[in-house]
C-alpha positions in Angstrom: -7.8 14.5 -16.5 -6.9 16.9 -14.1 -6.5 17.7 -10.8 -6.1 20.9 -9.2 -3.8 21.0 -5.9 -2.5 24.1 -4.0 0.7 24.3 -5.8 -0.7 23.8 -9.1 -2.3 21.0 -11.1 -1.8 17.5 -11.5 -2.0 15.6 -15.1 -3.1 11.8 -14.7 -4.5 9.2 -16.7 -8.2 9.2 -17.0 -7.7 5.4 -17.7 -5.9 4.2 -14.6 -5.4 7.4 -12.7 -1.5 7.2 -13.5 -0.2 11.2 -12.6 2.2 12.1 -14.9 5.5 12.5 -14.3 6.6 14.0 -17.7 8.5 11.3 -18.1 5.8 8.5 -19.0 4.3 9.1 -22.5 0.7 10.3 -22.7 -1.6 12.1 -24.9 -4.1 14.8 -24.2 -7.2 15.1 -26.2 -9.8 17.4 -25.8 -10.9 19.3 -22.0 -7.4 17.8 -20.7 -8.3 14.3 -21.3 -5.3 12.1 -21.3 -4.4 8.5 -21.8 -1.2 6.9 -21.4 0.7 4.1 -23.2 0.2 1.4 -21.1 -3.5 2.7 -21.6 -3.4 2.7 -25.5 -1.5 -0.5 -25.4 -5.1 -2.3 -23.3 -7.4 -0.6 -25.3 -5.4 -1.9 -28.7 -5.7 -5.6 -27.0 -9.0 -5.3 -25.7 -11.3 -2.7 -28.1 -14.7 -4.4 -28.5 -17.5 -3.9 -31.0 -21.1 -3.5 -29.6 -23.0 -1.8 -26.6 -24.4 0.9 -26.4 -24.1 4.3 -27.5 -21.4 6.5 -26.3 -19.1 10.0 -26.5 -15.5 9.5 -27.0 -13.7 10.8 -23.5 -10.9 12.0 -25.9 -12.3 13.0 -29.0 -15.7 14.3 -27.7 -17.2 12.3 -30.9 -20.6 10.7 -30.7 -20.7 7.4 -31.2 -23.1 5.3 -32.1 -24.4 1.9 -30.1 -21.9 -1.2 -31.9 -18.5 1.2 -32.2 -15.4 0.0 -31.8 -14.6 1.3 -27.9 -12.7 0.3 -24.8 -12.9 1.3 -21.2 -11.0 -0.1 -18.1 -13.2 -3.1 -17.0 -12.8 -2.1 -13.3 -11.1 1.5 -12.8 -9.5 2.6 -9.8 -10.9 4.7 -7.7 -8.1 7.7 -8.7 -9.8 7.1 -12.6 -12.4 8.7 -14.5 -15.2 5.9 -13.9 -17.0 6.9 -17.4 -13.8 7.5 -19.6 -14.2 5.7 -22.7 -12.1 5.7 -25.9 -13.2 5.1 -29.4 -11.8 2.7 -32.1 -10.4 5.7 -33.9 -8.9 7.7 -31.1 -7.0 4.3 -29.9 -5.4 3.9 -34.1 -4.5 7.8 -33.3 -2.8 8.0 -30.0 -1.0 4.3 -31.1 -0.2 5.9 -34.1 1.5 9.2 -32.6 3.3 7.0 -29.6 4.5 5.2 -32.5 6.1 8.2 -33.6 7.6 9.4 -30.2 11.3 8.0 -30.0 11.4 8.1 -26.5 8.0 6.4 -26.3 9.9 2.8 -26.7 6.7 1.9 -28.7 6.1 0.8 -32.2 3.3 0.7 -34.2 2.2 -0.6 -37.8 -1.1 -0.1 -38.2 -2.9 -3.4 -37.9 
């Protein structure tokens, strides 16, 4: 998500509300959604199948009510309250951090 300030505009997790610092690995998807490692790395712990209907904060996509999904249980106040990510945006963005080298992050798929 972002924020902007008088000097510009601030990049932060819509997750956990982290700002980053271009140092911290994160991933944009669509309308400057972002989600962070640490992020990807709950949501790859902690997806759940079921509930309700539901769009994708990253991917936009539609999904229907039992998807694959995960949103922070109780999100700070600096979060996005209704960001949710799909079971196929969190195999992407684990995927692509498992790519990054400086991302100190590995991935196999499973």
């Amino acid at each position: 998500m972002q924020h902007e300030v008088d000097d510009g505009i601030i990049i932060a997790c819509d997750f956990c509300g982290t700002e980053w610092d271009q140092v911290k690995p994160m991933v944009e998807g669509h309308r400057g959604a972002v989600i962070c490692l640490d992020c990807v790395k709950l949501a790859l712990d902690n997806a759940v199948t079921g509930g309700s209907a539901f769009t994708c904060t990253l991917c936009l996509s539609e999904r229907e009510a039992g998807s694959s999904a995960w949103r922070v249980p109780s999100p700070p106040d600096r979060a996005n309250a209704e960001a949710v990510i799909c079971g196929s945006c969190i195999q992407q963005t684990a995927e692509a951090f498992g790519k990054d080298r400086s991302a100190d992050f590995s991935y196999d798929g499973a």
